[in-house]
N, C-alpha and C positions, 0 to 999 in steps of 0.2 A: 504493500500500500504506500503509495506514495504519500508526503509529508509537509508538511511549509513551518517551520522554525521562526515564532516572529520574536523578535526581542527587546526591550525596551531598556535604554541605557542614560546615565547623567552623566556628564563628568566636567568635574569645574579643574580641570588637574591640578589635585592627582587623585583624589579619592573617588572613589566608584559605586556604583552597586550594580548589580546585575541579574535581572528577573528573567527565565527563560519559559515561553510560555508555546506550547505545541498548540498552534491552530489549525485545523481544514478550511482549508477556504477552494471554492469550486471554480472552473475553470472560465474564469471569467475578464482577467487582466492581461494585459499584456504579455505575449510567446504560451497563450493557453493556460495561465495560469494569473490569480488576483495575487499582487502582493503586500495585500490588508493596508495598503496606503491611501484607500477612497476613505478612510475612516477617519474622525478627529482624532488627531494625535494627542495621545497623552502620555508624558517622560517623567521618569521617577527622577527625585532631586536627589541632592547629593550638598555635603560641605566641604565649600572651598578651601584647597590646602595648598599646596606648591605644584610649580613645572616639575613638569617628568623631565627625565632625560632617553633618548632614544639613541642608541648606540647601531649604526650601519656598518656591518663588519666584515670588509672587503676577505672575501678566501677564495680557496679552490683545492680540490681534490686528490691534488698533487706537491701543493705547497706543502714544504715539509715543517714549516712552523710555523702552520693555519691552527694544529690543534692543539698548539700551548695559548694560541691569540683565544679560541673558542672557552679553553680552562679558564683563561683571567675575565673573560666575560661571566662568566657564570658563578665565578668567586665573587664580582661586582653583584648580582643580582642578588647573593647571601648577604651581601653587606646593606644594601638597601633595595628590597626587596619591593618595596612600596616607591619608589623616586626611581627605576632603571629598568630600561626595557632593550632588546637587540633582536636583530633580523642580519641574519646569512647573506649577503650577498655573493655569490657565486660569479661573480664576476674580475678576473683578476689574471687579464692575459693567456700566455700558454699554460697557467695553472690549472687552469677552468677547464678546459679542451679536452671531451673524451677523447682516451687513446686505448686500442685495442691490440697494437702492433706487437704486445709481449703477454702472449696467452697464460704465460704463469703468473704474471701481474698486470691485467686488465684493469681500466678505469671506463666502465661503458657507461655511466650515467652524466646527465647532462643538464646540470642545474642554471645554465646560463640564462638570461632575462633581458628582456628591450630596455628594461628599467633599472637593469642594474650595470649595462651597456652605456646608458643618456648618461648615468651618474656618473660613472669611472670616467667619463669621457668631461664631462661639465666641473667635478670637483677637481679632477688632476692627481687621480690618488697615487703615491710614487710606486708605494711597495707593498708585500703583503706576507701577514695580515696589515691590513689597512684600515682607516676606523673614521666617522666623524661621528662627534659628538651635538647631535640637535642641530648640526650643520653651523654650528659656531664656529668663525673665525678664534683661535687660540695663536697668541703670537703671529697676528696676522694668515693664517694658515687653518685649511680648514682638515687635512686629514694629521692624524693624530699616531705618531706612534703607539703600538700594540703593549709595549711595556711601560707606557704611562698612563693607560689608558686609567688606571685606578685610583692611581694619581689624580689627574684632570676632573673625574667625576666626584670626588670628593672634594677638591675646590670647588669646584661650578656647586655643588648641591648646598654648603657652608655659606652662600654668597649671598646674602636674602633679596638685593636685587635681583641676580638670576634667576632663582626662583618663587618670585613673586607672581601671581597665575596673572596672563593676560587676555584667556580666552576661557568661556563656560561652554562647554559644547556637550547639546542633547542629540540622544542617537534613538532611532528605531531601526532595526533591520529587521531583513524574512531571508532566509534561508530556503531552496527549491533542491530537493535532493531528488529530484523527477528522474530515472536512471535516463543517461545522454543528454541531459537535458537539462544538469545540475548550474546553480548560479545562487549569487548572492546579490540582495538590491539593500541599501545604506541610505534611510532618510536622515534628515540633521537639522539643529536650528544652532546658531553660532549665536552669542553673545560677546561683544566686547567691554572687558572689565578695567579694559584703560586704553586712553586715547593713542594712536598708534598712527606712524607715519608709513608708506608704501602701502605694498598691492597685497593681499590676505588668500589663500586658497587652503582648501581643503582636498587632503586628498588620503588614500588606505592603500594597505600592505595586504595579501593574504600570505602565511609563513605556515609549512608543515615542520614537524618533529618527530622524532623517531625513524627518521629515515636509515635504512642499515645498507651500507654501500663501500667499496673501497676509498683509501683515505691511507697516504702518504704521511706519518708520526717520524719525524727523526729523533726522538726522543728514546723510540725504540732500536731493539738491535737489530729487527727487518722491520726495516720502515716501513714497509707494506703492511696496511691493515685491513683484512677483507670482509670484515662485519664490523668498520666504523658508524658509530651514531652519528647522524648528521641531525642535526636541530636549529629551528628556527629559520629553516631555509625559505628565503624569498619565492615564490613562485609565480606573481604576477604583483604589477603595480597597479592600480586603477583610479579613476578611469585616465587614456593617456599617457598611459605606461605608467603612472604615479605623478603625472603633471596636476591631475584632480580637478575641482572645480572654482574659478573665483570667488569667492564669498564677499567680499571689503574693499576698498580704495583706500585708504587713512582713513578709519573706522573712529569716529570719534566712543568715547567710555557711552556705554548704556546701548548703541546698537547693535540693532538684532537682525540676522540675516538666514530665514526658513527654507528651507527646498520644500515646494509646495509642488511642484509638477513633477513627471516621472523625466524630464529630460535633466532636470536638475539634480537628480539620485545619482550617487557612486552605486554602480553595476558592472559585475564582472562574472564570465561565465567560470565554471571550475572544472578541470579537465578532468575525465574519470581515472585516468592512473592516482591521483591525488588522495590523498585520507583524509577525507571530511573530519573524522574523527578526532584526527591528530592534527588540525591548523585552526589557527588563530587569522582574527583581523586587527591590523592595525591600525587608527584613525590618524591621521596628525594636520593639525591647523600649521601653515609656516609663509612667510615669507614670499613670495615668487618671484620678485625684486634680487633678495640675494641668495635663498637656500634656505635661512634659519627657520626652524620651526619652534614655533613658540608653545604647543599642545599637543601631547599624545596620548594615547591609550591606545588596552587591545583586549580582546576580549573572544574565547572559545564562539567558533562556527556553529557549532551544533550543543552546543548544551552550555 
Protein backbone atom coordinates (compact mmCIF):
# COMPACT_ATOMS: atom_id res chain seq x y z
CA UNK A 1 0.00 0.00 0.00
CA UNK A 2 1.26 2.85 -0.82
CA UNK A 3 1.92 5.89 1.78
CA UNK A 4 2.35 9.87 1.90
CA UNK A 5 4.46 10.87 5.11
CA UNK A 6 3.37 14.52 5.89
CA UNK A 7 5.24 16.22 8.52
CA UNK A 8 5.12 19.38 10.21
CA UNK A 9 8.30 21.05 11.51
CA UNK A 10 9.50 24.69 13.46
CA UNK A 11 12.63 25.70 13.70
CA UNK A 12 13.96 29.12 14.97
CA UNK A 13 17.73 27.59 14.87
CA UNK A 14 18.53 25.55 16.49
CA UNK A 15 15.98 23.96 18.51
CA UNK A 16 13.25 21.75 16.92
CA UNK A 17 10.53 19.52 17.25
CA UNK A 18 9.34 17.15 15.11
CA UNK A 19 5.70 15.49 14.67
CA UNK A 20 5.46 12.63 12.14
CA UNK A 21 2.08 12.16 11.04
CA UNK A 22 1.01 9.13 8.34
CA UNK A 23 -1.78 10.56 6.08
CA UNK A 24 -3.62 8.85 2.89
CA UNK A 25 -4.44 11.34 0.94
CA UNK A 26 -6.20 10.06 -2.70
CA UNK A 27 -4.90 10.75 -5.91
CA UNK A 28 -5.73 14.00 -6.58
CA UNK A 29 -2.54 16.51 -6.79
CA UNK A 30 -0.04 16.99 -8.61
CA UNK A 31 2.06 13.54 -10.64
CA UNK A 32 -1.30 11.47 -9.34
CA UNK A 33 -0.93 12.05 -6.17
CA UNK A 34 -2.25 15.23 -3.24
CA UNK A 35 0.49 16.50 -1.36
CA UNK A 36 -1.83 17.74 1.60
CA UNK A 37 -0.72 21.27 0.77
CA UNK A 38 -4.46 22.51 -0.40
CA UNK A 39 -4.96 22.47 3.24
CA UNK A 40 -4.39 25.51 5.91
CA UNK A 41 -1.00 25.14 7.15
CA UNK A 42 -0.52 24.61 10.48
CA UNK A 43 3.44 24.58 12.04
CA UNK A 44 4.20 23.53 15.44
CA UNK A 45 6.45 26.30 17.38
CA UNK A 46 9.50 25.85 18.71
CA UNK A 47 12.07 28.20 21.02
CA UNK A 48 14.50 30.25 19.68
CA UNK A 49 18.11 29.31 20.41
CA UNK A 50 21.24 29.76 18.39
CA UNK A 51 22.61 29.11 14.50
CA UNK A 52 23.55 25.70 13.68
CA UNK A 53 26.50 25.06 12.17
CA UNK A 54 26.54 22.87 8.97
CA UNK A 55 29.70 21.26 8.00
CA UNK A 56 30.18 20.39 3.82
CA UNK A 57 32.74 17.64 3.84
CA UNK A 58 34.41 17.46 0.78
CA UNK A 59 35.62 13.28 0.22
CA UNK A 60 35.80 10.57 -1.84
CA UNK A 61 36.23 6.83 -1.81
CA UNK A 62 39.70 6.64 -2.59
CA UNK A 63 41.16 9.52 -0.50
CA UNK A 64 43.06 7.97 1.97
CA UNK A 65 42.53 10.49 4.62
CA UNK A 66 38.62 11.09 3.99
CA UNK A 67 38.04 8.61 6.87
CA UNK A 68 40.03 10.33 9.66
CA UNK A 69 38.38 13.87 8.13
CA UNK A 70 34.76 11.73 8.42
CA UNK A 71 36.18 10.54 12.56
CA UNK A 72 36.70 14.34 13.47
CA UNK A 73 33.37 15.07 12.12
CA UNK A 74 31.53 12.88 14.07
CA UNK A 75 33.65 13.55 17.21
CA UNK A 76 32.36 17.25 16.47
CA UNK A 77 28.79 16.16 16.43
CA UNK A 78 29.41 14.28 20.31
CA UNK A 79 30.62 17.51 21.32
CA UNK A 80 27.72 19.55 20.27
CA UNK A 81 25.21 17.49 19.30
CA UNK A 82 22.48 20.17 19.35
CA UNK A 83 24.76 23.21 17.36
CA UNK A 84 26.42 20.65 14.20
CA UNK A 85 25.31 19.14 11.46
CA UNK A 86 27.54 17.56 8.01
CA UNK A 87 26.73 16.07 4.79
CA UNK A 88 29.39 13.97 2.52
CA UNK A 89 30.02 15.58 -0.31
CA UNK A 90 31.54 13.15 -2.74
CA UNK A 91 32.94 15.32 -4.80
CA UNK A 92 36.78 15.62 -4.73
CA UNK A 93 38.40 15.06 -8.05
CA UNK A 94 40.03 11.66 -9.06
CA UNK A 95 39.09 10.62 -5.55
CA UNK A 96 35.53 10.48 -6.27
CA UNK A 97 35.84 8.54 -9.73
CA UNK A 98 34.78 4.98 -9.61
CA UNK A 99 37.41 2.63 -10.61
CA UNK A 100 37.02 -0.98 -11.55
CA UNK A 101 40.50 -1.53 -13.21
CA UNK A 102 41.86 -3.61 -10.12
CA UNK A 103 39.36 -6.47 -9.53
CA UNK A 104 40.82 -7.31 -6.12
CA UNK A 105 40.28 -3.63 -5.06
CA UNK A 106 37.28 -2.32 -6.97
CA UNK A 107 35.70 1.13 -6.15
CA UNK A 108 32.20 0.78 -8.20
CA UNK A 109 30.11 3.10 -6.42
CA UNK A 110 29.43 6.55 -7.58
CA UNK A 111 28.48 9.10 -5.04
CA UNK A 112 29.36 12.12 -7.21
CA UNK A 113 26.47 15.12 -7.59
CA UNK A 114 25.69 18.22 -9.82
CA UNK A 115 25.63 19.99 -6.54
CA UNK A 116 28.46 18.81 -5.13
CA UNK A 117 30.33 19.58 -8.61
CA UNK A 118 28.72 23.65 -8.65
CA UNK A 119 30.29 23.69 -5.07
CA UNK A 120 33.97 22.26 -5.43
CA UNK A 121 33.85 24.38 -8.55
CA UNK A 122 32.22 27.83 -6.83
CA UNK A 123 34.05 27.41 -3.32
CA UNK A 124 37.65 26.55 -4.65
CA UNK A 125 38.07 23.66 -2.24
CA UNK A 126 42.13 22.92 -2.53
CA UNK A 127 42.39 19.54 -0.86
CA UNK A 128 40.69 16.64 0.61
CA UNK A 129 39.11 16.01 3.09
CA UNK A 130 37.85 19.44 2.57
CA UNK A 131 35.26 21.38 4.62
CA UNK A 132 33.31 24.61 4.96
CA UNK A 133 31.87 25.65 7.76
CA UNK A 134 28.07 27.50 7.02
CA UNK A 135 30.17 28.70 4.02
CA UNK A 136 31.84 31.28 6.20
CA UNK A 137 34.62 33.03 5.17
CA UNK A 138 37.57 32.20 8.04
CA UNK A 139 40.78 34.19 7.47
CA UNK A 140 39.37 35.28 4.43
CA UNK A 141 38.82 31.79 3.10
CA UNK A 142 36.02 29.61 2.84
CA UNK A 143 37.31 25.86 2.86
CA UNK A 144 38.67 24.93 6.15
CA UNK A 145 41.38 22.47 6.94
CA UNK A 146 40.18 18.99 8.11
CA UNK A 147 42.30 19.18 11.21
CA UNK A 148 40.94 22.28 12.58
CA UNK A 149 37.91 21.67 11.76
CA UNK A 150 37.11 21.32 15.74
CA UNK A 151 38.82 23.84 16.22
CA UNK A 152 36.82 26.59 14.16
CA UNK A 153 33.50 25.14 15.34
CA UNK A 154 34.16 25.64 18.78
CA UNK A 155 35.06 29.30 18.13
CA UNK A 156 32.28 30.09 15.79
CA UNK A 157 29.62 28.21 18.36
CA UNK A 158 31.41 30.55 21.63
CA UNK A 159 30.94 33.72 19.45
CA UNK A 160 27.34 34.98 20.54
CA UNK A 161 27.35 37.20 17.44
CA UNK A 162 27.73 34.18 15.27
CA UNK A 163 25.31 32.52 16.79
CA UNK A 164 22.63 34.77 17.25
CA UNK A 165 19.45 33.17 15.04
CA UNK A 166 18.66 35.22 12.15
CA UNK A 167 16.03 33.36 10.44
CA UNK A 168 12.80 31.37 12.03
CA UNK A 169 11.82 28.94 9.56
CA UNK A 170 8.45 26.60 9.50
CA UNK A 171 8.51 23.49 7.44
CA UNK A 172 5.68 21.01 6.26
CA UNK A 173 6.69 18.38 4.01
CA UNK A 174 4.90 14.88 2.44
CA UNK A 175 6.81 12.27 1.66
CA UNK A 176 5.41 9.88 -1.65
CA UNK A 177 7.02 6.49 -1.30
CA UNK A 178 4.68 5.41 -4.44
CA UNK A 179 7.30 2.42 -5.76
CA UNK A 180 9.07 4.47 -9.09
CA UNK A 181 7.44 7.18 -8.21
CA UNK A 182 9.02 8.07 -4.83
CA UNK A 183 9.69 12.18 -4.05
CA UNK A 184 9.63 14.50 -1.47
CA UNK A 185 7.65 18.17 -1.68
CA UNK A 186 9.03 20.87 1.24
CA UNK A 187 6.47 23.77 2.01
CA UNK A 188 8.17 26.71 4.29
CA UNK A 189 7.30 30.12 5.71
CA UNK A 190 10.75 32.06 6.54
CA UNK A 191 10.68 34.79 9.04
CA UNK A 192 13.38 37.21 9.48
CA UNK A 193 14.56 37.81 13.09
CA UNK A 194 16.98 40.63 12.07
CA UNK A 195 17.28 43.16 9.59
CA UNK A 196 19.74 41.64 6.84
CA UNK A 197 21.48 43.11 3.86
CA UNK A 198 21.77 40.83 0.21
CA UNK A 199 19.66 38.33 -1.45
CA UNK A 200 18.17 35.21 1.06
CA UNK A 201 17.38 31.78 -0.50
CA UNK A 202 16.23 28.70 0.75
CA UNK A 203 17.24 25.64 -0.34
CA UNK A 204 17.72 21.34 1.12
CA UNK A 205 20.03 18.42 1.08
CA UNK A 206 18.75 14.94 0.97
CA UNK A 207 21.81 12.69 2.60
CA UNK A 208 21.70 8.71 3.15
CA UNK A 209 23.71 6.61 5.95
CA UNK A 210 24.63 3.49 6.33
CA UNK A 211 25.95 3.17 3.17
CA UNK A 212 28.51 -0.07 3.09
CA UNK A 213 30.95 0.31 0.07
CA UNK A 214 34.66 0.33 -0.41
CA UNK A 215 36.74 3.04 1.15
CA UNK A 216 40.50 3.71 0.94
CA UNK A 217 41.79 4.03 5.22
CA UNK A 218 45.49 4.70 5.20
CA UNK A 219 45.31 4.46 8.65
CA UNK A 220 45.16 0.87 8.16
CA UNK A 221 47.68 -1.63 7.08
CA UNK A 222 45.53 -2.58 3.72
CA UNK A 223 44.07 0.56 3.10
CA UNK A 224 41.57 -1.17 1.24
CA UNK A 225 38.39 -1.38 3.08
CA UNK A 226 35.53 -3.28 1.54
CA UNK A 227 32.43 -2.88 3.82
CA UNK A 228 33.25 0.82 4.69
CA UNK A 229 30.38 2.99 6.22
CA UNK A 230 29.60 5.71 4.28
CA UNK A 231 27.29 8.22 6.14
CA UNK A 232 25.67 11.32 5.60
CA UNK A 233 26.23 11.16 1.87
CA UNK A 234 24.81 13.83 -0.39
CA UNK A 235 22.61 12.51 -2.80
CA UNK A 236 20.90 15.29 -4.42
CA UNK A 237 20.78 19.14 -3.82
CA UNK A 238 17.25 20.72 -4.60
CA UNK A 239 15.77 22.36 -6.16
CA UNK A 240 18.64 23.60 -8.67
CA UNK A 241 21.00 21.40 -7.66
CA UNK A 242 20.90 23.09 -4.10
CA UNK A 243 20.63 26.71 -5.64
CA UNK A 244 16.84 26.44 -3.84
CA UNK A 245 14.43 29.05 -3.99
CA UNK A 246 14.74 33.15 -3.31
CA UNK A 247 12.82 33.98 -0.20
CA UNK A 248 14.24 37.90 0.77
CA UNK A 249 16.06 40.97 -0.98
CA UNK A 250 17.56 42.79 2.42
CA UNK A 251 14.71 41.34 4.52
CA UNK A 252 14.01 43.89 6.99
CA UNK A 253 13.55 42.11 11.20
CA UNK A 254 9.70 40.93 11.39
CA UNK A 255 9.30 39.76 7.40
CA UNK A 256 7.75 36.96 6.56
CA UNK A 257 8.17 35.01 3.31
CA UNK A 258 5.35 31.61 2.80
CA UNK A 259 5.40 29.26 -0.32
CA UNK A 260 1.82 29.25 -0.87
CA UNK A 261 1.86 27.69 -4.43
CA UNK A 262 3.21 24.37 -5.57
CA UNK A 263 5.83 26.20 -7.97
CA UNK A 264 7.38 27.72 -4.97
CA UNK A 265 7.86 24.07 -2.95
CA UNK A 266 11.42 22.56 -2.71
CA UNK A 267 10.62 19.08 -4.78
CA UNK A 268 12.87 16.53 -5.52
CA UNK A 269 12.22 13.03 -6.85
CA UNK A 270 14.22 10.00 -4.93
CA UNK A 271 15.86 7.43 -6.83
CA UNK A 272 14.99 3.84 -5.93
CA UNK A 273 18.45 2.52 -5.30
CA UNK A 274 18.33 5.05 -2.24
CA UNK A 275 17.10 4.14 1.42
CA UNK A 276 14.36 6.03 2.21
CA UNK A 277 14.83 4.61 5.50
CA UNK A 278 18.31 5.66 6.02
CA UNK A 279 18.29 9.69 4.75
CA UNK A 280 17.79 12.73 6.10
CA UNK A 281 16.67 16.30 4.66
CA UNK A 282 18.49 19.04 5.20
CA UNK A 283 16.99 22.62 5.17
CA UNK A 284 19.27 25.69 5.04
CA UNK A 285 18.38 29.49 4.78
CA UNK A 286 21.87 31.24 3.21
CA UNK A 287 23.08 33.96 1.55
CA UNK A 288 23.09 33.61 -2.50
CA UNK A 289 25.05 36.97 -2.71
CA UNK A 290 28.16 35.13 -1.09
CA UNK A 291 27.48 31.25 0.01
CA UNK A 292 26.98 31.84 3.87
CA UNK A 293 24.18 30.21 5.37
CA UNK A 294 22.68 31.66 8.13
CA UNK A 295 19.92 28.41 9.17
CA UNK A 296 19.91 24.95 9.20
CA UNK A 297 18.23 21.99 10.14
CA UNK A 298 17.52 18.34 9.16
CA UNK A 299 15.22 16.04 9.96
CA UNK A 300 14.45 12.00 9.12
CA UNK A 301 12.59 11.32 5.50
CA UNK A 302 10.28 8.93 6.80
CA UNK A 303 9.77 8.83 10.22
Amino acid sequence: MNKLITYFIAIAFIASSCDMVDEPFGPTGAGGWNPGFDQPSTFNDTTITRRRILLEEFTGHTCPNCPKGADIAEEIKTLFPDDFLSVAVHNSGPFSVPNVSNPAHPYPSDFRTETGKKLLTKFLIPSFPGGMLNRTQINGKYPVDYFRWKQKVTALLNDPDYVAPRFKLYLKGTYNNEPKNQSVRIKYKVEALQSQTGNFAIAAYLAESHIIAPQTDSRLPDSYVPDYEHNHVLRVGFPGDGDGKTVFKAPTKGDVFEATQESQYLFTKIDESWVAGNMKIIVFVYNSDTGEIFGVEEFELTN
